[in-house]
C-alpha positions in Angstrom: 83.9 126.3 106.9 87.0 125.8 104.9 86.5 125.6 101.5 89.2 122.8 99.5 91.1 124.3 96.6 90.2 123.8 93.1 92.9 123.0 91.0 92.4 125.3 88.0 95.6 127.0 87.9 99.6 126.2 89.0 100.1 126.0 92.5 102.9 126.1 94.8 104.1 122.9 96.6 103.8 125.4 100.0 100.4 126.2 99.2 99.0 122.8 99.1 101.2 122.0 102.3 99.5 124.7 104.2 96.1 123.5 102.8 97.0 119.9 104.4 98.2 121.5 107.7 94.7 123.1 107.6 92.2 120.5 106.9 93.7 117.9 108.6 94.8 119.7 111.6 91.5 118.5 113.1 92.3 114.7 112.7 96.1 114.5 113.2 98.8 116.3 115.2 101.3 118.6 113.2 104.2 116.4 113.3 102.3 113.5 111.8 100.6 115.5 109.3 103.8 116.7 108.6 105.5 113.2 107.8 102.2 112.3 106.1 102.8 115.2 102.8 107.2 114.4 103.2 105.8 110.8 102.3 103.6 112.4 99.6 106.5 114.7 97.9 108.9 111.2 98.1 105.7 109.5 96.7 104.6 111.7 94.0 107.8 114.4 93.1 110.6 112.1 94.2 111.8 115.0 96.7 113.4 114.0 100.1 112.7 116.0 103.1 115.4 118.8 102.5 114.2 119.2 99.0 110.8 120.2 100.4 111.7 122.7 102.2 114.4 124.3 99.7 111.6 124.0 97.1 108.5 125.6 99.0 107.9 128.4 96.7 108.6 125.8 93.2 105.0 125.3 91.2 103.6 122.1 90.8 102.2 120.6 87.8 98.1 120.3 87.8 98.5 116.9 87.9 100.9 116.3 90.8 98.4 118.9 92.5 95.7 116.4 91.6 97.3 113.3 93.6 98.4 115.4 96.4 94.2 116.6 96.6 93.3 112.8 96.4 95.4 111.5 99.3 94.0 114.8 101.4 90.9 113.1 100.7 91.9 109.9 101.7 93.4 111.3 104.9 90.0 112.8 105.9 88.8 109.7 105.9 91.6 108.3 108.5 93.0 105.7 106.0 96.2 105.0 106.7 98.7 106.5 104.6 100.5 102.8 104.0 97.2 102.3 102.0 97.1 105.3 100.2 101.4 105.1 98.9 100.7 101.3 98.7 103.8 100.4 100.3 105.4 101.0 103.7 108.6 99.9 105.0 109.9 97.3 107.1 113.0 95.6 108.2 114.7 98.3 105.9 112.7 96.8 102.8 110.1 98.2 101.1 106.7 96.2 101.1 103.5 96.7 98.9 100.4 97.0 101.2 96.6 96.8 100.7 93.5 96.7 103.5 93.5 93.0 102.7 96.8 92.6 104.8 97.7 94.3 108.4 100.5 96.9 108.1 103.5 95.9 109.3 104.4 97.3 113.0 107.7 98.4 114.5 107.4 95.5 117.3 107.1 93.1 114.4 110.6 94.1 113.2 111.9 93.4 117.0 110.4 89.6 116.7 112.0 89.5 112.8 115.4 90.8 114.5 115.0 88.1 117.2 114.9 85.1 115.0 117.7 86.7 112.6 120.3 87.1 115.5 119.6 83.8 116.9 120.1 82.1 113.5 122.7 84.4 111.5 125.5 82.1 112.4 123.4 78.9 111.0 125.5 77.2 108.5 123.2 74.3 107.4 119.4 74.7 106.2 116.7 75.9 108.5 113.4 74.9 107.8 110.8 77.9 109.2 107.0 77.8 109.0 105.2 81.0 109.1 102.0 80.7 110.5 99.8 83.9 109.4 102.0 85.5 106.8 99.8 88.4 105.7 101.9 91.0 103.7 104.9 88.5 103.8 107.0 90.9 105.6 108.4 88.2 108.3 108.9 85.4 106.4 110.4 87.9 103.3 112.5 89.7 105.6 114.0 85.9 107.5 114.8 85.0 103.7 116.8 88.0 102.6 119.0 88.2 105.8 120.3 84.7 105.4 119.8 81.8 102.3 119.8 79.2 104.9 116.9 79.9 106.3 114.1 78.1 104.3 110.9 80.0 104.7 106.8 78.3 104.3 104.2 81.2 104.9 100.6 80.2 105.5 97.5 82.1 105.4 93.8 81.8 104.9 93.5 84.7 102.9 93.9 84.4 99.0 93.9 88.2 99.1 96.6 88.3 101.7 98.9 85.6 99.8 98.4 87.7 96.3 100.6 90.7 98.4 103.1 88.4 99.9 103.9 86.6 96.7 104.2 90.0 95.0 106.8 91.0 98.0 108.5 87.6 97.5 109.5 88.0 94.0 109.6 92.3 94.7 112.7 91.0 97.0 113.6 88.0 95.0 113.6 85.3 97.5 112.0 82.1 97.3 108.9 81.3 100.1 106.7 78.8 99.8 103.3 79.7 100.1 100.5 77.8 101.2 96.5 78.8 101.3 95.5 76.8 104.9 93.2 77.8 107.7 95.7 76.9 110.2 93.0 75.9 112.8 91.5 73.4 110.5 95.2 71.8 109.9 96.2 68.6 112.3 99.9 68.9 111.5 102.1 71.0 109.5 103.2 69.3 106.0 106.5 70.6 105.7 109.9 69.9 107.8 109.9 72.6 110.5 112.5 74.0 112.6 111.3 77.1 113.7 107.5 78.2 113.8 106.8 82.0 113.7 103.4 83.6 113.8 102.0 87.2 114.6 98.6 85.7 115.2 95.6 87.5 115.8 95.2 89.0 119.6 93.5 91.6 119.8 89.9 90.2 122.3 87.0 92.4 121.0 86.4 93.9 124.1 89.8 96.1 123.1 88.4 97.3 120.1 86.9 100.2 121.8 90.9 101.1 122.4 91.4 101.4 118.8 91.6 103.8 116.3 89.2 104.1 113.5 92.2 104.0 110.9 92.8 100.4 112.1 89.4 99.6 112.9 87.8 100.9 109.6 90.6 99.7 106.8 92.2 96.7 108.5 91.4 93.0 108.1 89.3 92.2 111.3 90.5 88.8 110.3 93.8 89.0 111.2 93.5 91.0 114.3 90.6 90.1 117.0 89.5 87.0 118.3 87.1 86.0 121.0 86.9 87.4 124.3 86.6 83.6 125.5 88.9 82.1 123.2 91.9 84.7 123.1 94.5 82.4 123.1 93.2 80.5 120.2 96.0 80.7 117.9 98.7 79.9 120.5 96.9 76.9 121.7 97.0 76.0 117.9 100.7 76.9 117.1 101.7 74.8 120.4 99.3 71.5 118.7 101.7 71.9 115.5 104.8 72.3 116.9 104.5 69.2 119.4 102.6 67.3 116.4 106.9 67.4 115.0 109.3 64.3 115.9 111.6 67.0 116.8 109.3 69.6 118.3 110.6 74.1 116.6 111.4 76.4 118.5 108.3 78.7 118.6 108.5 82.5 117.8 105.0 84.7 118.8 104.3 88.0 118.9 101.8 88.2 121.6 98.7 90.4 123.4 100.7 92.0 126.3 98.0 91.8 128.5 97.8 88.2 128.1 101.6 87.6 128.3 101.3 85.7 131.7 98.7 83.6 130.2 100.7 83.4 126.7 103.4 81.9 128.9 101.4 79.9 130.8 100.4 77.7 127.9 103.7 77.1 126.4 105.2 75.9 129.9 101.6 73.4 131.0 102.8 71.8 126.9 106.5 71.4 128.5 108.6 74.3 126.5 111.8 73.6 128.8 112.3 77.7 128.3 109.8 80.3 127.7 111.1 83.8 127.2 109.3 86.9 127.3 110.6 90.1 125.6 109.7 93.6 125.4 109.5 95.6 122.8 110.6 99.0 121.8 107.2 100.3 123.8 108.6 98.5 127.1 105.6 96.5 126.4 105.9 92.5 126.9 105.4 91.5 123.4 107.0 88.5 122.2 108.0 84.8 123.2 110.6 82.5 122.6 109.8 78.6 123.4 112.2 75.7 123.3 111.2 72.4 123.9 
């Protein structure tokens, strides 16, 4: 059984690398585990990747040695290493993360990119509503890439709306927040142009898909819903938008094995044009609805 190191004396930075490779070598593959400690270094010594491996044989300092010891900890336990740094990036911004908000995905960025092409020619205000904000990182990441675009971010969670706000004013652009549990809400208060939502998707019988670092650290809340009621959300975010004298265009990220159904719904409400797009993954992961 391998026994972790005790920190009683200087160690080298290659030393506590190889003790990561080995005790996590069991959990992760090499490459990610690698990533995981160049995250660390950036983290914790301010080294980039090239500086840890031209500074293998340099001591660290008991305390640095400490942190890095804590994460491997941490990392045993499968949380995600977004929650351990307390930030991850997205969009090419930097956003502060906790377990009370999802960490942001790459396909996420692909729906954020979708709405900033369409609309980074606009030359008059754009109203969008963000329908399950989380972490902010959407409706943040709209903001920054063009001051026209006028961005209201709901959620239910106070929790949730504590880490957006924080990556609002960590970017400096101005998003209204509201606190709303969207399904309880008959029509949205403020002038809307565009809706966008990353709702949750995932039916419980795909939990069993998952891996514990999502299932054991990430808000249930924002990602499963009802085998029988798995369309929930979108049924909801169709009600708002046609509840509008001029009814948004609608924005989703979506359950790819629900993406015929997905579409199904927006076309029986009378979206003119429903467009599905595939992400990065070649799966079918987004919509686009105009009335």
């Amino acid at each position: 059984m391998l026994r972790p190191f005790i920190f009683t004396s200087i160690l080298k930075l290659q030393e506590i690398q190889h003790q990561f490779y080995q005790e996590l070598a069991s959990i992760y593959p090499k490459t990610e585990i690698k990533t995981f400690f160049n995250w660390l270094a950036e983290a914790y010594l301010q080294w980039d990747t090239t500086q840890v491996l031209m500074r293998a044989d340099q001591e660290i300092s008991t305390e640095k040695a400490a942190q890095f010891q804590d994460a491997l900890k941490e990392l045993k336990t499968e949380k995600p290493i977004q929650y351990i740094l307390g930030e991850t990036e997205f969009y090419g911004l930097c956003f502060k993360v906790n377990p009370s908000v999802l960490i942001p995905r790459p396909e996420t960025e692909e729906l954020v990119d979708w709405i900033i092409t369409d609309y980074k020619k606009v030359n008059q205000t754009t109203h969008i509503t963000e329908i399950g904000t989380g972490s902010g990182c959407i409706s943040v990441s709209l903001a920054k890439s063009n001051p026209k675009l006028k961005l209201t971010a709901i959620d239910i969670s106070d929790e949730a709306l504590a880490v957006a706000h924080h990556n609002a004013n960590l970017h400096q652009v101005a998003v209204s927040f509201m606190q709303q549990d969207i399904l309880e809400v008959q029509q949205l208060s403020n002038p809307v142009d565009v809706i966008v939502s990353n709702p949750p998707y995932v039916k419980q019988d795909e939990r069993q898909l998952m891996k514990d670092n999502v299932l054991k650290y990430e808000p249930h809340l924002a990602l499963f819903v009802a085998n029988n009621s798995a369309l929930l959300f979108y049924e909801k975010i169709i009600q708002l938008g046609l509840a509008q004298e001029n009814v948004p265009v609608i924005y989703v990220e979506i359950n790819a094995g629900l993406a015929k159904e997905t579409k199904a719904l927006f076309t029986k409400a009378g979206f003119s044009e429903v467009i599905l797009k595939k992400d990065i993954f070649g799966k079918t992961r987004m919509i686009k609805a105009i009335f």
